[in-house]
Backbone bond lengths (Angstrom), bond angles and torsions (degrees), N, CA, C in turn:
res aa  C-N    CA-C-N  psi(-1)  N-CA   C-N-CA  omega(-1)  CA-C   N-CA-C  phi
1 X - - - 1.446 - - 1.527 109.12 -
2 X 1.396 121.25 130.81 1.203 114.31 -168.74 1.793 106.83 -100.92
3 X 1.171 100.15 128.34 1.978 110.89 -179.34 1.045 105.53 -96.82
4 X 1.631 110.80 162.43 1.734 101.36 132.88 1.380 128.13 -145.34
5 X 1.051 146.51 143.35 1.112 148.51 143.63 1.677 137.40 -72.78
6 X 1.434 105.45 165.98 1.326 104.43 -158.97 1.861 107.90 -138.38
7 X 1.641 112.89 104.77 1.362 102.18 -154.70 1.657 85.32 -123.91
8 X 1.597 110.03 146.36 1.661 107.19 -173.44 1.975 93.78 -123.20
9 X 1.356 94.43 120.74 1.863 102.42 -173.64 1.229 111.88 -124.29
10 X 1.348 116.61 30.87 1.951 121.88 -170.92 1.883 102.85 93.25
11 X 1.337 88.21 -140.81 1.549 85.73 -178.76 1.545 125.64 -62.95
12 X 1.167 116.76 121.93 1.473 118.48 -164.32 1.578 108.51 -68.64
13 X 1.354 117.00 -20.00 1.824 109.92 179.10 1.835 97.43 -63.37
14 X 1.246 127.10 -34.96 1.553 108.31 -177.06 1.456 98.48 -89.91
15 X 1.050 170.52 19.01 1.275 175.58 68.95 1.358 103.94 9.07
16 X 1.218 111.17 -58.31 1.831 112.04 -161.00 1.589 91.11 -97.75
17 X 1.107 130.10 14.56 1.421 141.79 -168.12 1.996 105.60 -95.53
18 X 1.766 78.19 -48.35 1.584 85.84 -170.51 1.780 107.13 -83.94
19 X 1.451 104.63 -34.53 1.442 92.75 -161.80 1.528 105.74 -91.11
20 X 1.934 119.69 -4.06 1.650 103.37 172.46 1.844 100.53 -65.62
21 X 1.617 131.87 -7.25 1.387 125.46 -164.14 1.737 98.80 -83.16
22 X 1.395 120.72 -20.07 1.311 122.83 -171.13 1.619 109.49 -72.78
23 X 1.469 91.77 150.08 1.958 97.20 -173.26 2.117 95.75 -83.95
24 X 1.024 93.44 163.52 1.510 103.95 -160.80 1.384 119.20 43.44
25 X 1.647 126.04 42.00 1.346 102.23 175.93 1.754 81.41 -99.43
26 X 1.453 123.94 167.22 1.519 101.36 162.60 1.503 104.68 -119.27
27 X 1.624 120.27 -2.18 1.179 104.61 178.07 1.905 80.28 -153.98
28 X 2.034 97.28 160.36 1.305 102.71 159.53 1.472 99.70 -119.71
29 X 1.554 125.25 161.63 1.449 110.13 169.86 1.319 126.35 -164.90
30 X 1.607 106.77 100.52 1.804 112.55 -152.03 1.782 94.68 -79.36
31 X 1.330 87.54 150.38 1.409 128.25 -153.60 1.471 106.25 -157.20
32 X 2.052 94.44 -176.31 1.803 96.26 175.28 1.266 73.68 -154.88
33 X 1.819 92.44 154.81 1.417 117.32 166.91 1.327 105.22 -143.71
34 X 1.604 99.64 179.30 1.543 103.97 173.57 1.565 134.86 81.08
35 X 1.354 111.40 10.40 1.210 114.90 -170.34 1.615 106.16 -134.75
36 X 1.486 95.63 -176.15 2.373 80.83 -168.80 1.616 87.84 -107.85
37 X 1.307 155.13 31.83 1.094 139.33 156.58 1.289 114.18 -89.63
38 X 1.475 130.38 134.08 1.098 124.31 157.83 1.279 136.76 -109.91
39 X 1.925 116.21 157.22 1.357 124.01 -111.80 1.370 121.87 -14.84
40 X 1.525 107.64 105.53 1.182 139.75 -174.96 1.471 99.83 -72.35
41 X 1.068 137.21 143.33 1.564 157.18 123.90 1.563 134.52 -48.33
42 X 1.110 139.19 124.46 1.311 127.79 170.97 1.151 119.33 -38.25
43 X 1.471 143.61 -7.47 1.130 140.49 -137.62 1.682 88.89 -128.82
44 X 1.273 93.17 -40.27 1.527 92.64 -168.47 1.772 99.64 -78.35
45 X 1.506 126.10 -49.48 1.309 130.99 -166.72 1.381 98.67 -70.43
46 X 1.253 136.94 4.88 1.658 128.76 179.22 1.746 88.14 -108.84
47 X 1.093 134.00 17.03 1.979 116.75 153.80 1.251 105.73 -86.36
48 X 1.497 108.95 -2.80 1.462 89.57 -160.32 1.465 148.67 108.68
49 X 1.459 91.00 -51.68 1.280 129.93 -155.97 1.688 94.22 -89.73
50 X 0.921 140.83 -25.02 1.926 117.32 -174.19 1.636 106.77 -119.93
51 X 1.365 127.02 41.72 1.613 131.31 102.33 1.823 75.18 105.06
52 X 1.157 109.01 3.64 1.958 109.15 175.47 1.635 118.02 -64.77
53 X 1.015 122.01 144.46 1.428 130.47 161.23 1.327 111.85 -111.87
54 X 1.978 115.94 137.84 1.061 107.74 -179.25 2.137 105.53 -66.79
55 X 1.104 136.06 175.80 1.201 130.19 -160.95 1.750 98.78 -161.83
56 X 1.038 101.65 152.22 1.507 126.47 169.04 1.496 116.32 -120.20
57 X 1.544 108.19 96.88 1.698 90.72 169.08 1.431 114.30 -91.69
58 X 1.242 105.47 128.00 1.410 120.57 179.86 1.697 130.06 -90.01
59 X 1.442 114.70 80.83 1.602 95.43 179.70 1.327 113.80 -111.71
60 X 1.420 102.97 162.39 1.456 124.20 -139.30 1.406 128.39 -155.14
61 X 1.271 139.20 116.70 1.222 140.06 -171.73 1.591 103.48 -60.59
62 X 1.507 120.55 113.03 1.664 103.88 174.91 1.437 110.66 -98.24
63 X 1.543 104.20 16.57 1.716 110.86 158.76 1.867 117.13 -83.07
64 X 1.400 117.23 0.69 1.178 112.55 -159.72 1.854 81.93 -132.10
65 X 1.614 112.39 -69.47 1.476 108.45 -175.91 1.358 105.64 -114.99
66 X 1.307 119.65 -177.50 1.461 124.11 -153.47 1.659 100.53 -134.92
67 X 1.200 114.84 167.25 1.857 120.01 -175.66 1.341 76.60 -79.17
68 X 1.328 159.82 -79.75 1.469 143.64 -112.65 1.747 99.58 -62.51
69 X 1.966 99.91 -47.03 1.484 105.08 -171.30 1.569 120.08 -58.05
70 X 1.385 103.59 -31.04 1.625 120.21 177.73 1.130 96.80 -58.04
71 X 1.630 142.03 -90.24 1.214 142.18 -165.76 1.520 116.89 -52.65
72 X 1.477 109.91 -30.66 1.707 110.94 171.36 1.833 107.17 -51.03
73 X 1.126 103.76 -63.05 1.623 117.41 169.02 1.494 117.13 -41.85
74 X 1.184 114.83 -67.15 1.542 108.76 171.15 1.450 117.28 -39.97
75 X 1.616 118.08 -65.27 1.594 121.29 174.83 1.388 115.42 -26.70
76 X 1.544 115.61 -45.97 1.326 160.28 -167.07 1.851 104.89 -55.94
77 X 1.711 106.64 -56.48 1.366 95.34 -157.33 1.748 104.57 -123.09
78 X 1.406 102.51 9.56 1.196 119.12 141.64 1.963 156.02 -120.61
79 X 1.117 132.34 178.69 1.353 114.76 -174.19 1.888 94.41 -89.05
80 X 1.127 127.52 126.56 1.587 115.17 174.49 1.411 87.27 -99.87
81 X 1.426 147.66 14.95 1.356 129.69 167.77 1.192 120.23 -100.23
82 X 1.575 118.08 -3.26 1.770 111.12 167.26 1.195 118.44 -91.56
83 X 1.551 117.89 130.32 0.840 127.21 -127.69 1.908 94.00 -112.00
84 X 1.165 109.42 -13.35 2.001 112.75 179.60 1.481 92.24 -112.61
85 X 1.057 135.22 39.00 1.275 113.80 -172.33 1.835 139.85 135.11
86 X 1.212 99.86 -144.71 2.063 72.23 173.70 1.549 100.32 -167.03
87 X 1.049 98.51 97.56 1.869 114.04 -175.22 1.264 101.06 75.37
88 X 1.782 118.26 -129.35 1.284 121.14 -179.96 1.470 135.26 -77.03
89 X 1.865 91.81 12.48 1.878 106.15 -169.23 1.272 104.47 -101.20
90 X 1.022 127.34 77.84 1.630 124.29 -177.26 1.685 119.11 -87.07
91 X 1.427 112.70 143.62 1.230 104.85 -179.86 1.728 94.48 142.18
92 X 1.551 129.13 171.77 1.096 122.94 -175.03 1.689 120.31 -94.96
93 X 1.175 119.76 -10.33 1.517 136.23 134.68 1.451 116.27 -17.68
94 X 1.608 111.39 -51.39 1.572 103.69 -170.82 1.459 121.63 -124.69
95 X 1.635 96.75 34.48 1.361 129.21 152.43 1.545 110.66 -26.15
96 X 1.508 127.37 147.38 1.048 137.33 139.99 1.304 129.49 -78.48
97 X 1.592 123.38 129.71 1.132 123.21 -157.50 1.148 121.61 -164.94
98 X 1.327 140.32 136.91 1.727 127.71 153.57 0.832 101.02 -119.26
99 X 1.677 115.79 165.39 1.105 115.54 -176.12 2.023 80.33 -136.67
100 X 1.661 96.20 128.02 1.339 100.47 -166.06 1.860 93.78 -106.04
101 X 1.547 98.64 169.21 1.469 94.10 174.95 1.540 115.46 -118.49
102 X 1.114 96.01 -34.53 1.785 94.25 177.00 1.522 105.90 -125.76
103 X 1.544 119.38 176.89 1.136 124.07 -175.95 1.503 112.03 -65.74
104 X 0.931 131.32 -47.96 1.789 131.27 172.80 1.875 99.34 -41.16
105 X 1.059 113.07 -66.57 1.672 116.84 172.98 1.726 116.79 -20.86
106 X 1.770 96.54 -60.50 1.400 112.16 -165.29 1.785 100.34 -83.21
107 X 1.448 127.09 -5.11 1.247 127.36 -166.29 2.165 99.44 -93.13
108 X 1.278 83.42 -58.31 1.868 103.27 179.87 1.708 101.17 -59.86
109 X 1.387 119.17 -43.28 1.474 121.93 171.51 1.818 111.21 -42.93
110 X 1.591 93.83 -75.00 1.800 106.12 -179.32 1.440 105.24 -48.45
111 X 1.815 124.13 -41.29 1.358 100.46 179.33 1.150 142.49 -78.41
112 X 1.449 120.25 1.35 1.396 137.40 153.06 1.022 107.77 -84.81
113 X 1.436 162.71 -25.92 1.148 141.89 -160.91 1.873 89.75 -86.75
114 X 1.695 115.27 -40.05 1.089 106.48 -179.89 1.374 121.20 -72.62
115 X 1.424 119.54 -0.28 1.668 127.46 -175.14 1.596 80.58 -86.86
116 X 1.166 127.83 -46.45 1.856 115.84 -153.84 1.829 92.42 -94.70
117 X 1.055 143.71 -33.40 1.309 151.42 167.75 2.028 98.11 -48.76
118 X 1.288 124.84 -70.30 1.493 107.35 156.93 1.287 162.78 -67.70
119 X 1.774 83.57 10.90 1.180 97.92 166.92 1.403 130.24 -140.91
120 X 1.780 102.10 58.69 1.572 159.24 -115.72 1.564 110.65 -24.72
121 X 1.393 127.52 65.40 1.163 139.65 109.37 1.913 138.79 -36.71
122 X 1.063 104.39 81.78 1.516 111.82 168.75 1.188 140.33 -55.40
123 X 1.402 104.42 47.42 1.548 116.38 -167.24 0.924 138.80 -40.35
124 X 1.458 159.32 72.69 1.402 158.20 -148.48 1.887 109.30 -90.14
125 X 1.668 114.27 -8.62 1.329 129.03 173.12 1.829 95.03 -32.88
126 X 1.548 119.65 147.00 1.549 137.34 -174.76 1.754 90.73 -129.45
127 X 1.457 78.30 124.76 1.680 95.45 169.00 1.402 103.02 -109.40
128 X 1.374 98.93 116.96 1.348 107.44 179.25 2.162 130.51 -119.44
129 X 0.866 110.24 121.44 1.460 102.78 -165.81 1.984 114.93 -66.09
130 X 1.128 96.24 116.38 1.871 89.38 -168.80 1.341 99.16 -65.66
131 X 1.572 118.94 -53.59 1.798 103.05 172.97 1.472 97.73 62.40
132 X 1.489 113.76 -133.71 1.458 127.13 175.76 1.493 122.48 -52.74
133 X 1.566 125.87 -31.44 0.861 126.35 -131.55 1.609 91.36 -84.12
134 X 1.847 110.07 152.25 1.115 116.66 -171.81 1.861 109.86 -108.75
135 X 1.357 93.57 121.36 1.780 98.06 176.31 1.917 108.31 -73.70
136 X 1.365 110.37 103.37 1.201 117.76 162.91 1.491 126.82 -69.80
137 X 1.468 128.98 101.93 1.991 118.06 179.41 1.076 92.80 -57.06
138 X 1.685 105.73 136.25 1.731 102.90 156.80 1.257 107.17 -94.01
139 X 1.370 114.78 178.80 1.523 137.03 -142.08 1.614 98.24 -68.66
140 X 1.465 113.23 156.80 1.807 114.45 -170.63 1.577 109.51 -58.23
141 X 1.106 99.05 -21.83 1.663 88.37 -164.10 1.802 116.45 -91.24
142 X 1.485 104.48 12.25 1.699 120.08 156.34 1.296 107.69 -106.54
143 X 1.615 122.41 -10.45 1.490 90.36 168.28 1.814 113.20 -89.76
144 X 1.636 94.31 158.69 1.492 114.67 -157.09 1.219 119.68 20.51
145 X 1.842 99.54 72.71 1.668 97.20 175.41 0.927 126.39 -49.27
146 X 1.749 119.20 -68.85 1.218 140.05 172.07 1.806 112.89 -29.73
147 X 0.908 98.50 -63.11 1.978 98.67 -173.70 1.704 112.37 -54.60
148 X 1.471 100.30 -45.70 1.061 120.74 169.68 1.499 128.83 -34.44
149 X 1.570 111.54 -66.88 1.609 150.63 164.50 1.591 95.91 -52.73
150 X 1.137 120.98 -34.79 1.782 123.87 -149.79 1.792 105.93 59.67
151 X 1.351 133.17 45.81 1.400 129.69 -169.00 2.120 94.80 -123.44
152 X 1.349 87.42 166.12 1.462 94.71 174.83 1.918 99.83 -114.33
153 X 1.459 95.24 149.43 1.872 86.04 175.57 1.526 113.68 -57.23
154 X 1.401 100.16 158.89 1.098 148.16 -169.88 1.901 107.65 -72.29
155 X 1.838 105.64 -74.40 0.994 100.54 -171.73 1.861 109.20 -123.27
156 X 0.961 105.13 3.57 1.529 117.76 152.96 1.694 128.42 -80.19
157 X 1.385 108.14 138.98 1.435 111.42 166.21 1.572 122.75 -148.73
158 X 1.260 154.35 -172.51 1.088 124.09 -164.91 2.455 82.61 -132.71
159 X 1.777 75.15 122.70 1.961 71.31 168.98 1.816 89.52 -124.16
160 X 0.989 104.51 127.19 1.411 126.82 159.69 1.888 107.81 -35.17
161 X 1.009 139.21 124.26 1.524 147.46 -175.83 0.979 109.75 -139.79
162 X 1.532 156.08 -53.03 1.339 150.67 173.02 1.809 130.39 -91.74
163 X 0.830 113.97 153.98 1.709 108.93 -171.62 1.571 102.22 -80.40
């Protein structure tokens, strides 16, 4: 059955970088959510100002991989402890974030943040309920930057965090 989810880790080209490498994902796809403008532009969500997160929608066979592995990975290939931002992308755009959809989502979410929270990680990651919220694609020329470019990210890397 194919899902998706929607995880925000700073700049979404290393985000959608890591999870098109995962087996059963079948697509990654940076976007913005979360904010009151509608269909927002890159141009417009870089003031700041209209409450967007860059975003990764993630869909995914949950006959092959599972939401726990998705969010394990995210924790994974970003810092969830900076707190303006995400490496050298500062600003509220490159917020940490999911945006979960049902209660199983928001349950497997809290229990990793509390697996990396005891094992003193200061997580500032926002669990957020999508509910209404509308996933905007951003413009063609962010999807699959990296592959695209032939480049590796910038401010993503992958550190191993859970057993």
């Amino acid at each position: 059955m194919i899902k998706s989810a929607y995880f925000a880790g700073g700049c979404f080209w290393g985000v959608e970088y890591y999870f098109e490498k995962l087996n059963g994902v079948q697509s990654a796809i940076s976007g913005y959510m979360g904010g009151h403008l509608e269909n927002p532009t890159y141009k417009d969500i870089c003031t700041g100002n209209t409450g967007h997160f860059e975003v990764v929608q993630v869909n995914y066979d949950s006959n092959i991989i599972g939401y726990e592995d998705l969010a394990k990975l995210f924790f994974e290939i970003h810092d969830s402890t900076q707190s303006n931002g995400q490496g050298p992308d500062i600003g509220t755009q490159y917020l940490s974030a999911i945006f979960y959809e049902n209660e199983n989502e928001k349950t497997i979410s809290n229990k990793l943040i509390n697996i990396l929270k005891n094992n003193g990680y200061d997580v500032v990651t926002r669990l957020i309920l999508k509910n209404d919220t509308i996933f905007y694609e951003a413009e063609d020329y962010h999807q699959n930057y990296y592959f695209v470019h032939n480049k590796i990210p910038y401010c993503h890397s992958y550190k191993k965090k859970f057993n």
